[in-house]
C-alpha positions as CSV (number, residue, x, y, z in Angstrom):
1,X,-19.8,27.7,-8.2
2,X,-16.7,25.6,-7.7
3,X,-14.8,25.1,-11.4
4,X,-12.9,21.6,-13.0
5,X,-9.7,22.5,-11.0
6,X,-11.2,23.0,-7.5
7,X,-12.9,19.8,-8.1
8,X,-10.2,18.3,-9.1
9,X,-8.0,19.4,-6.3
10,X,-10.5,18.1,-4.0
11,X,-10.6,14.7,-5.4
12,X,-7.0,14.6,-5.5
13,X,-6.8,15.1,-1.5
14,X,-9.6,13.0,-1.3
15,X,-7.2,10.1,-3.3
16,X,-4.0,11.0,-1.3
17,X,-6.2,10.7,2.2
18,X,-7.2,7.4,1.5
19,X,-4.0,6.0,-0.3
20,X,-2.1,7.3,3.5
21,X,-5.1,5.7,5.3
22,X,-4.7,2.5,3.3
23,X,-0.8,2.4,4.3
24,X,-1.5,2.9,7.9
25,X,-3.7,0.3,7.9
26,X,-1.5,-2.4,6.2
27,X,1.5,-1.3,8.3
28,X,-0.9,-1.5,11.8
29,X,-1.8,-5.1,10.4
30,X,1.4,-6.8,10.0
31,X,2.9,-4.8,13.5
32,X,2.0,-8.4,15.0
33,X,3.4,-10.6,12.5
34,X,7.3,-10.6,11.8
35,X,8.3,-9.9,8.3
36,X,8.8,-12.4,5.8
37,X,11.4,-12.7,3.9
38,X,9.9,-14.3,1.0
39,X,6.7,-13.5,-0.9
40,X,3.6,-14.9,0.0
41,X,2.3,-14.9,-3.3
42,X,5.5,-15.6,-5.8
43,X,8.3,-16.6,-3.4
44,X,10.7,-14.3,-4.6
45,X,13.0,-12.8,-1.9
46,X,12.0,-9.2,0.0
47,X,14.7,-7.3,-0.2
48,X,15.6,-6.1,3.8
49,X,14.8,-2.5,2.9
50,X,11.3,-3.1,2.1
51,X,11.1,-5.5,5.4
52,X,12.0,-2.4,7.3
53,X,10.3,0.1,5.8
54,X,6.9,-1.9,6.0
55,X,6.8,-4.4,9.6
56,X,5.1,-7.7,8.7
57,X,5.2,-7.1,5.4
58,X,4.5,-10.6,3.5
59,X,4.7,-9.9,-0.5
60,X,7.1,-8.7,-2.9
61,X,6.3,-4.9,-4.2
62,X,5.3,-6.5,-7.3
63,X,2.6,-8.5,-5.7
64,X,1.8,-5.9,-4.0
65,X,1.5,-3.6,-6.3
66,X,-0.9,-6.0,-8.5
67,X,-3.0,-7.4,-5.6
68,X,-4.1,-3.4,-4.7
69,X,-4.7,-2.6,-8.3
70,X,-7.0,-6.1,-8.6
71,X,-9.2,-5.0,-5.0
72,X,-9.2,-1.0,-6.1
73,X,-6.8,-0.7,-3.0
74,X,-4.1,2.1,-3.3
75,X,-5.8,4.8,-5.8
């Protein structure tokens, strides 16, 4: 009988699987589309770093952060 730990590792890889799969699929969306370099949502600036890091991004991290947490996206 697995115990609380193995079901907790489990869950845990289960989490990290579909926060990489998420990623992918954000990053695969926006190869088309050129970066912007302001935020869709509250027009602040994207710093160059993040434009580089993540092709076609179009929000801030901060909208980003809170648009994931309000769809479930990015546990």
């Amino acid at each position: 009988m697995t115990d609380v730990f193995d079901r907790a590792t489990e869950r845990e890889e289960e989490f990290r699987a579909d926060s990489i799969e998420a990623w992918a699929r954000r990053r695969n969306a926006g190869l088309g589309e050129e970066s912007a370099t302001h935020c869709r949502v509250c027009e602040e600036r994207i710093p160059v770093a993040r434009r580089r890091a993540v092709p076609g991004v179009q929000t801030c991290i901060t909208c980003q952060t809170e648009l994931e947490h309000a769809t479930g996206g990015g546990n």
